[in-house]
C-alpha positions in Angstrom: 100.3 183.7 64.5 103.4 182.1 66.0 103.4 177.8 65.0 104.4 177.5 68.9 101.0 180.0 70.2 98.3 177.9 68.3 99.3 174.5 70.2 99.0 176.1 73.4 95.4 178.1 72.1 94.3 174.8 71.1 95.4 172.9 73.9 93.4 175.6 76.2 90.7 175.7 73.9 90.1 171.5 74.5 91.0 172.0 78.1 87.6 174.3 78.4 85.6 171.5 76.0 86.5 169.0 78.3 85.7 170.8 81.2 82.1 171.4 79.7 81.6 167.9 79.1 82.4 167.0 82.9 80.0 170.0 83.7 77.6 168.0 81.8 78.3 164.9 82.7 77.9 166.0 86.6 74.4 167.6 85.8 73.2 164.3 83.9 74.3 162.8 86.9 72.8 164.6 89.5 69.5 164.7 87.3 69.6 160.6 86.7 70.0 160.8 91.1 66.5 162.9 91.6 64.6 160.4 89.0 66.1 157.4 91.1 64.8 159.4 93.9 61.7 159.9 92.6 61.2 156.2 91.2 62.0 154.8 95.0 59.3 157.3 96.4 56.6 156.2 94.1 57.4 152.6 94.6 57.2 153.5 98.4 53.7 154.8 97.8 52.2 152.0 95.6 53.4 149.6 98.6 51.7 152.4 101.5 48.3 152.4 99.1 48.2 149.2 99.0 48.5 148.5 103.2 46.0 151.3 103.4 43.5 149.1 101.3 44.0 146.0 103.6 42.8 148.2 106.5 39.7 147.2 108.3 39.1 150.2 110.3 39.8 149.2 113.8 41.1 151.8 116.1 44.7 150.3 115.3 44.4 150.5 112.2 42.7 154.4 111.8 46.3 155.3 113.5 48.1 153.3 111.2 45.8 154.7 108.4 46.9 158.5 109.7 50.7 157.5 110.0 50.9 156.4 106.1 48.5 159.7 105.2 51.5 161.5 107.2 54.1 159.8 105.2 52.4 160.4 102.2 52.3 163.8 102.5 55.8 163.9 103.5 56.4 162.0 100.3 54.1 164.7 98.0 56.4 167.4 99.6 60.0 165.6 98.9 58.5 164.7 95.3 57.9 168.2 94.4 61.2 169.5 95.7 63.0 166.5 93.4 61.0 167.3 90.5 61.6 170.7 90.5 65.6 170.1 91.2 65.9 167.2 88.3 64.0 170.4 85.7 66.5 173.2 87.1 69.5 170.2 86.0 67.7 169.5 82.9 67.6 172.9 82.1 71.1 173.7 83.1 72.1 170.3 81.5 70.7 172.0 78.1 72.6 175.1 78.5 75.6 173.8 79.3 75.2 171.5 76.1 74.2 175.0 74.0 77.7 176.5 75.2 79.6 173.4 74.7 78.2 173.5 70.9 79.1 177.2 70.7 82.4 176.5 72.1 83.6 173.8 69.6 81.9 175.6 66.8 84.4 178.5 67.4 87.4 176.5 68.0 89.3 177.2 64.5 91.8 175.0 63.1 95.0 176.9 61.2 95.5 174.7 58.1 99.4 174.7 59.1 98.4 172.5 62.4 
């Protein structure tokens, strides 16, 4: 192989490597933005719980009672979704990680470089 071909096969071979690790970068990202989602949510709930407890039972307060049931169950719904969207990023993130492995594991060095 040509001295002036194995710069430009390596050079493409660590442009592809690079490009993985953005890849993965990107998905630890978008994973690390469902958890935060996730984490505001719950903290949302604890703090809904906790007005539901201080309710006396008044007619006022039965609606307001209903409204934070609503939200709740709005909340259960957006919680699921974001669970299941930070596992599919997980799981891509680990793939992506698999190939990047693969990848560099194949990138072979000539001696003469």
């Amino acid at each position: 192989m040509s001295g002036a071909i194995l710069p430009l096969l390596f050079k493409e071979a660590m442009q592809r490597v690079f490009q993985k690790k953005n890849d993965i970068a990107k998905l630890e990202e978008q994973a690390a933005e469902r958890q935060k989602q996730m984490e505001a949510i719950e903290k949302d709930q604890a703090r809904l719980r906790e007005n539901m407890k201080a309710l006396k039972g008044s007619a006022e307060e039965r609606a307001l009672t209903q409204r934070y049931i609503h939200e709740l169950d709005s909340q259960e719904d957006t919680l699921a979704t974001l669970r299941r969207e930070k596992k599919d990023f997980d799981s891509q993130k680990e793939q992506a990680q698999r190939e990047l492995e693969t990848m560099v594991g194949q990138i072979v060095l000539d001696e003469r470089f």
